[in-house]
C-alpha positions as CSV (number, residue, x, y, z in Angstrom):
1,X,-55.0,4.2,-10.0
2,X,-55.9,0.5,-10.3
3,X,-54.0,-1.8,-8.7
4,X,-51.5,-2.7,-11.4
5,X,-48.9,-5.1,-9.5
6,X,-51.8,-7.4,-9.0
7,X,-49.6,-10.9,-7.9
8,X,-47.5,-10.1,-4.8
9,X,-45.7,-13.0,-3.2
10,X,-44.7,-13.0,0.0
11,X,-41.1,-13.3,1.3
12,X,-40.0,-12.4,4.9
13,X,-37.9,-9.4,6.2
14,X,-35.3,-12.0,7.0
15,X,-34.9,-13.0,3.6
16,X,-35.0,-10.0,2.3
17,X,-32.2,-9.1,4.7
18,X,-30.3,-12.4,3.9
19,X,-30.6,-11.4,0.2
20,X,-29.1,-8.1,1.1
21,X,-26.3,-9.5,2.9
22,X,-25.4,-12.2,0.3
23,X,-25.4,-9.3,-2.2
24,X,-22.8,-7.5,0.3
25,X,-20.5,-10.6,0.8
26,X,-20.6,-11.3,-2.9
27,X,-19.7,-7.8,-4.0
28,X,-16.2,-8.2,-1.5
29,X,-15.1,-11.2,-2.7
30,X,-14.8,-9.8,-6.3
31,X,-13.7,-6.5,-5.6
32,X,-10.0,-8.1,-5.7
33,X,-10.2,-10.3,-8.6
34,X,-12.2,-7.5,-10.3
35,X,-10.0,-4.4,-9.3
36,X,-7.4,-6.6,-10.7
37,X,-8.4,-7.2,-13.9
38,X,-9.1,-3.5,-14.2
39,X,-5.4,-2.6,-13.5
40,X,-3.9,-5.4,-15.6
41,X,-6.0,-3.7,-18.4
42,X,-5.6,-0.3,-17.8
43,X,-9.0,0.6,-17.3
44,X,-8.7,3.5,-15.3
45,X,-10.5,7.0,-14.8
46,X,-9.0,9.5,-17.6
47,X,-8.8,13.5,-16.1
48,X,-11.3,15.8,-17.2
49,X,-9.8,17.9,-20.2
50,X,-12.8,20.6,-19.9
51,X,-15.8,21.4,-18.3
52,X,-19.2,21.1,-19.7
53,X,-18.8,24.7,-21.7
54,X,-15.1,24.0,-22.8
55,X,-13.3,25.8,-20.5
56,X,-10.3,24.8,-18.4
57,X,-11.2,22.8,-15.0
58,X,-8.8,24.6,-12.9
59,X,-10.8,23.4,-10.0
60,X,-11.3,19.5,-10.7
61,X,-7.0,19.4,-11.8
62,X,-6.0,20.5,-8.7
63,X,-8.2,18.7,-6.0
64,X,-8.2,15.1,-8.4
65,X,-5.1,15.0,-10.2
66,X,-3.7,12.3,-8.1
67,X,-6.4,10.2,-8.4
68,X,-5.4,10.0,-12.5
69,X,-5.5,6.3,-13.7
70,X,-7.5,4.8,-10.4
71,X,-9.4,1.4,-11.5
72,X,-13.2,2.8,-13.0
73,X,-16.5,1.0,-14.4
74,X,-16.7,-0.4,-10.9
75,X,-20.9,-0.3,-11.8
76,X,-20.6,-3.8,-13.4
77,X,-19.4,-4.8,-10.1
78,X,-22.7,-3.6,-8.4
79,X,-24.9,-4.6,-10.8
80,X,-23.5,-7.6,-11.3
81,X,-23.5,-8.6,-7.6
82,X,-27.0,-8.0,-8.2
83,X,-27.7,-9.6,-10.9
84,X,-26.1,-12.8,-9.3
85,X,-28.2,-12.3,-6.2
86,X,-31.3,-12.2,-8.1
87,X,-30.1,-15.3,-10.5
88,X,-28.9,-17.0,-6.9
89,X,-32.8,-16.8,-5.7
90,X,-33.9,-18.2,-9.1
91,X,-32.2,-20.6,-7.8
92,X,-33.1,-21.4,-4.1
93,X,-37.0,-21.0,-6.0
94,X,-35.9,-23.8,-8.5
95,X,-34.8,-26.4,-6.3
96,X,-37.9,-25.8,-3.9
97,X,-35.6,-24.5,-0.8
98,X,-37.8,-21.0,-1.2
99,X,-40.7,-20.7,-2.1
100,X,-40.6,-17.1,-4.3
101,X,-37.6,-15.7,-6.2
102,X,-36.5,-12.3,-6.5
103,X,-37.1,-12.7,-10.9
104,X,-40.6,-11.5,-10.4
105,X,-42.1,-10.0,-14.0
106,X,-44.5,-7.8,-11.8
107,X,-41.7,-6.3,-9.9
108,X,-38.0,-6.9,-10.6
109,X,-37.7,-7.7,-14.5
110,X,-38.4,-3.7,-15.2
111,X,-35.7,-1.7,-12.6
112,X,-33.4,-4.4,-13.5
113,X,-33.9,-4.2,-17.1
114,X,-33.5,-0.4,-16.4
115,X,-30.5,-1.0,-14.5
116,X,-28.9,-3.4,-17.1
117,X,-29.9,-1.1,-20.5
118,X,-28.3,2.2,-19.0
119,X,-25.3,0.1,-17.6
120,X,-24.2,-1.4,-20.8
121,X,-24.5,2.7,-22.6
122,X,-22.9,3.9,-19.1
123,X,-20.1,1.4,-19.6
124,X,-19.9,1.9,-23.8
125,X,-18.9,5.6,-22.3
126,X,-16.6,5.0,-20.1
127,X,-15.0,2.3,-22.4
128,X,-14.7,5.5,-24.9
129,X,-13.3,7.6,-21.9
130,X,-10.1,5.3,-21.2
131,X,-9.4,4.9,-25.0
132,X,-10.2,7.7,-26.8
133,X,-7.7,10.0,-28.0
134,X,-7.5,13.4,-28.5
135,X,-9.7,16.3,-26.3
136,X,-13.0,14.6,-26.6
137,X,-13.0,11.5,-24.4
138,X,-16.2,9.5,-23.8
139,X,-19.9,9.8,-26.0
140,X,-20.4,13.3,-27.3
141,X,-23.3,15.0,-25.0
142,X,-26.0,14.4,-28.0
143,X,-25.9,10.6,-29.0
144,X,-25.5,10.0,-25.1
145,X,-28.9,12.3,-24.4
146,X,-30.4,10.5,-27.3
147,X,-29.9,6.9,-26.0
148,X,-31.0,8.0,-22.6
149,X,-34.2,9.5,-24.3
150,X,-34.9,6.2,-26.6
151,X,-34.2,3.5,-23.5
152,X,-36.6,6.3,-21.8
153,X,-39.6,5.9,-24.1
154,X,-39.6,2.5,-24.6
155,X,-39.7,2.5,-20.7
156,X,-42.5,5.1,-20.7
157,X,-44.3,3.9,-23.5
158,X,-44.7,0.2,-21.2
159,X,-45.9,1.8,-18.1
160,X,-48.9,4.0,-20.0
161,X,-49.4,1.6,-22.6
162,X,-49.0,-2.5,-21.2
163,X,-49.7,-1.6,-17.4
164,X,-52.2,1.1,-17.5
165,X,-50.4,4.1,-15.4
166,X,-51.9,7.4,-16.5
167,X,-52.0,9.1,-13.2
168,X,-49.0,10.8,-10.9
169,X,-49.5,10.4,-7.0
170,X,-49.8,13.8,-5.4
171,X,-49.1,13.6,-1.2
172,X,-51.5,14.8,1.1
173,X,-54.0,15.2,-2.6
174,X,-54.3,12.3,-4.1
175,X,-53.8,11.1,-8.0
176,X,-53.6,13.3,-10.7
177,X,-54.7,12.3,-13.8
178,X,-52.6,13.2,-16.4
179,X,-53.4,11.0,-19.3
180,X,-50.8,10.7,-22.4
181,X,-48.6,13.5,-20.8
182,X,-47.4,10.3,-18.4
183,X,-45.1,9.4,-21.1
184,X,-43.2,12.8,-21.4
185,X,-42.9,12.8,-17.2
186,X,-41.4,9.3,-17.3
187,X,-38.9,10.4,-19.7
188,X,-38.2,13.4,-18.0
189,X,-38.0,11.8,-14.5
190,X,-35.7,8.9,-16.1
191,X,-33.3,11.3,-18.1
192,X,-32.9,13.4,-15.0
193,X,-32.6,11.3,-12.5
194,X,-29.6,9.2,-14.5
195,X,-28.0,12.7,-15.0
196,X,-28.9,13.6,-11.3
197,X,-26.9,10.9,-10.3
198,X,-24.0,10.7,-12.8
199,X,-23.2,14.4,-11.7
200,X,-23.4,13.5,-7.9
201,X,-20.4,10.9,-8.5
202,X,-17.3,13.2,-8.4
203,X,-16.2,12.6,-5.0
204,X,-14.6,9.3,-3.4
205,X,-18.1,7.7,-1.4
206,X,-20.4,10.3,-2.4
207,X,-22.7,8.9,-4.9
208,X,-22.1,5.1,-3.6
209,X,-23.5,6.4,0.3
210,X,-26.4,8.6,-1.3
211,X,-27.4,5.4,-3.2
212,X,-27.2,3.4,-0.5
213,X,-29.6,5.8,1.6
214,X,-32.1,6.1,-1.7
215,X,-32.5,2.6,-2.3
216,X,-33.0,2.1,1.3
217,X,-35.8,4.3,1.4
218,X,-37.7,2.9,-1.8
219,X,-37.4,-0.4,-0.3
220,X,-39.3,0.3,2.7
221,X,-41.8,2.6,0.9
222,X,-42.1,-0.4,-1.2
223,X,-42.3,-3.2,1.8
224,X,-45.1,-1.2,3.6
225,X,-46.6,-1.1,0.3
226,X,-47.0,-4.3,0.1
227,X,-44.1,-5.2,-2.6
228,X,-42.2,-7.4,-0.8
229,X,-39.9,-8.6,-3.7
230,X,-39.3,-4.9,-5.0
231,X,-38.0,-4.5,-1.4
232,X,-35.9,-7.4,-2.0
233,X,-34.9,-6.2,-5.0
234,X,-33.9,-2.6,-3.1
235,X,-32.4,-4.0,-0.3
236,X,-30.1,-6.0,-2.8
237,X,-29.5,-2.7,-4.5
238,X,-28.1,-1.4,-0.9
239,X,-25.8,-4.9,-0.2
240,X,-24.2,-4.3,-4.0
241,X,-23.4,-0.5,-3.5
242,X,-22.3,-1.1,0.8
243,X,-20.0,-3.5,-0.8
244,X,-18.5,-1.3,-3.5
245,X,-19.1,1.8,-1.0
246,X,-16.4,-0.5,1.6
247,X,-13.6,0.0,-1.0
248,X,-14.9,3.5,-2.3
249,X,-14.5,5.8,0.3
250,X,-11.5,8.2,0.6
251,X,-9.0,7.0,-1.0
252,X,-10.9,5.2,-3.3
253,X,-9.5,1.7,-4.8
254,X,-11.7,2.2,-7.9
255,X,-15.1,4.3,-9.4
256,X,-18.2,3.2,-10.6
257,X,-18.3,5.3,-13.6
258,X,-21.0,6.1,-15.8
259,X,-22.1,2.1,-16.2
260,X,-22.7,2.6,-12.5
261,X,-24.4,6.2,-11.7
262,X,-26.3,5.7,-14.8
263,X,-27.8,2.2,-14.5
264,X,-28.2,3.0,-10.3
265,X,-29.9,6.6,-11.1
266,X,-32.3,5.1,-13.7
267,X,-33.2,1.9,-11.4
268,X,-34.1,4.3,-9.0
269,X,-36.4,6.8,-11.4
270,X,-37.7,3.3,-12.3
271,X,-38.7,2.2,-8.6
272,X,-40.2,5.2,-7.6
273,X,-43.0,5.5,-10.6
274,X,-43.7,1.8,-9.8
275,X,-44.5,2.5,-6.4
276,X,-46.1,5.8,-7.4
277,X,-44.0,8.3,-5.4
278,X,-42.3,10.2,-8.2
279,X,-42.8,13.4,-6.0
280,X,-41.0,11.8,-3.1
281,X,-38.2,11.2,-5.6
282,X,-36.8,14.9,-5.3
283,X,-36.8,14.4,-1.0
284,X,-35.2,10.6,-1.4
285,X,-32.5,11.8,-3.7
286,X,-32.5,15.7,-2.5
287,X,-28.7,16.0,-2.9
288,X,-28.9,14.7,-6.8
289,X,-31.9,17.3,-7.2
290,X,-29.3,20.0,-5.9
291,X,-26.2,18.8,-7.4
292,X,-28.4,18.5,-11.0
293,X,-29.7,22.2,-10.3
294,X,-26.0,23.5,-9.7
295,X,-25.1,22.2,-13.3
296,X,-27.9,24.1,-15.0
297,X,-27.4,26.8,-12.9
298,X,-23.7,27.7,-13.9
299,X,-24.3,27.0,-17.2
300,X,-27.1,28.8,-17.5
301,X,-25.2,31.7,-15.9
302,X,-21.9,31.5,-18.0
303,X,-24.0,31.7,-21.3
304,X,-26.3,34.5,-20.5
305,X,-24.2,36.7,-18.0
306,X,-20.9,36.8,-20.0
307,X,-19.1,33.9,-18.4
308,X,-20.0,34.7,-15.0
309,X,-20.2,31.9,-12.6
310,X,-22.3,31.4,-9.9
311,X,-20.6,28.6,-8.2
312,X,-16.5,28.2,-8.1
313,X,-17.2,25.3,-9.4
314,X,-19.9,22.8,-10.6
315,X,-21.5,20.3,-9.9
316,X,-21.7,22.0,-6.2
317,X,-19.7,19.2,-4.4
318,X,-16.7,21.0,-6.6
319,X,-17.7,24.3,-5.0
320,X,-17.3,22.9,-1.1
321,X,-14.2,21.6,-2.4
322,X,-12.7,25.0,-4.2
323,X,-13.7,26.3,-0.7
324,X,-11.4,24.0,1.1
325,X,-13.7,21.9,2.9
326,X,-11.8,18.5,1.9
327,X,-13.2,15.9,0.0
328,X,-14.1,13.6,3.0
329,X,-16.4,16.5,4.8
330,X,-18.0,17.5,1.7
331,X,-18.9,13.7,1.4
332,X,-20.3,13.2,4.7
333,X,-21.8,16.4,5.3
334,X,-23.7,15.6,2.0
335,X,-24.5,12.2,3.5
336,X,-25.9,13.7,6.0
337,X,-28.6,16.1,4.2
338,X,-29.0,13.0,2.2
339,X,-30.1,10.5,5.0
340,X,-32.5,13.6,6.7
341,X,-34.0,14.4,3.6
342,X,-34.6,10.6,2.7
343,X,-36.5,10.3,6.2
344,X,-38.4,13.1,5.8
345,X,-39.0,11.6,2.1
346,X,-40.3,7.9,3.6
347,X,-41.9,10.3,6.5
348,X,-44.4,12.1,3.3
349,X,-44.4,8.8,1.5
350,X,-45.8,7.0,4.4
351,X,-48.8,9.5,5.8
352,X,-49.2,11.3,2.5
């Protein structure tokens, strides 16, 4: 593959961990003001009325029913922190106190355009969530698929058409040329790993700490590849979700919702067919793969083995809880096979 992220500027590893921390700091100090505004308008988390298939979630009533009406679409918190950061280092660039901002075209405008598309649809959905009336809460499955699908093209249709990718990275192989199919695998990849993630938040800290352990990953991948600002960008990514993460974990003061396991799932899809290692995606994010698998895997059982299940309850973090686990080890012990699996993922990224 050519080298298609031809203008790389330089910025040090202690700006880039300056940027991170500003992103942190600036995510606390409008958690209040912004948790506030959530309660004074009601915006909070609606419980599920029935699973995926229509049936009754037994399961999900009994182990979240106190956490009905808890501040949600905490997401334009994160990526608004970052956002702010990025604008912030506009900025710094602008008044001549750095020499390179983080609003690179090469490597921030297109995780953060990403990031920004899904968020608004994530946050049309939860908007719909906390008003709607009646059974249905939220978009219907279709006209939420089918946004996902159209930002997903668009997105595809750059990278193989304005920048040239036509090739997937195999480790320890090399490229694989693959031509026009490109386009369907970015879809796919996007679609999935937005789904990946918005199944993976169920659990107070869950999603928030596997994010923060993905984005980590991609950002060092992407600093030993020589993308300094994308590892900027990443390590931003981890000071906006540590922030929301600090008020997140068990009990949690608010969610992220859909505007943020969306927008952070398909900035992350985004990053890693940039940096070509799409195949190190599944080892980065291994607990999204599993917790995406779990879905298809008790639907797929409930249609064609007459409403058998496979799991108590799905996605599998639901399971661990029907088996009594508690919420806080099922989050940590998923933390955990999340931060090995991301090492060995920057381990095959690295030497592959």
């Amino acid at each position: 593959m050519p080298d298609l992220l031809p203008f790389r500027p330089e910025i040090s590893l202690l700006a880039i961990l300056l940027y991170a921390f500003f992103a942190f700091v600036l995510g606390l100090l409008l958690t209040p003001p912004f948790v506030s505004f959530l309660r004074r308008n009601r915006v909070g988390k609606q419980l599920r009325v029935e699973t995926m298939d229509g049936g009754e979630p037994t399961v999900f009533r009994t182990y979240h029913q106190h956490k009905f009406g808890t501040p949600t679409m905490g997401g334009v918190l994160i990526w608004g922190s970052i956002l702010c950061t990025v604008v912030f280092s506009r900025l710094l660039s602008y008044t001549g106190i750095v020499e390179n901002s983080l609003l690179q075209r090469g490597q921030v405008y297109l995780p953060m355009i990403t990031m920004l598309a899904l968020g608004f649809l994530g946050g049309l959905d939860d908007y719909l969530n906390i008003t709607g009336v009646g059974k249905k809460r939220g978009l219907d499955a279709l006209p939420k698929i089918a946004a996902l699908v159209l930002i997903s093209t668009i997105g595809a249709l750059w990278f193989y058409g304005k920048l040239g990718y036509n090739s997937i990275y195999i480790p320890f192989y090399g490229d694989a040329m693959i031509g026009a199919w490109y386009i369907p695998v970015f879809i796919f990849i996007l679609v999935g790993t937005a789904n990946a993630v918005n199944f993976t938040d169920g659990l107070d800290g869950l999603a928030g700490g596997l994010l923060v352990i993905a984005f980590g990953a991609f950002g060092m991948l992407a600093y030993l590849e020589g993308l300094a600002v994308l590892a900027a960008f990443c390590a931003v990514c981890v000071g906006a979700i540590a922030a929301f993460l600090w008020h997140n974990v068990p009990p949690a003061l608010f969610f992220m919702g859909d505007t943020g396991s969306l927008a952070l799932g398909g900035a992350l899809a985004v990053i890693a067919m940039m940096i070509d290692q799409v195949l190190v995606l599944p080892f980065i994010g291994f607990v999204f793969v599993i917790e995406m698998l779990s879905v298809i895997i008790q639907l797929t059982s409930k249609k064609f083995r007459g409403g058998k299940k496979v799991f108590r309850a799905a996605p599998i973090h639901h399971h661990f809880e029907a088996l009594n686990w508690g919420e806080s080890k099922v989050t940590m012990r998923m933390w955990i096979v999340g931060a090995f699996s991301a090492v060995l993922g920057v381990i095959i990224g690295v030497f592959g």
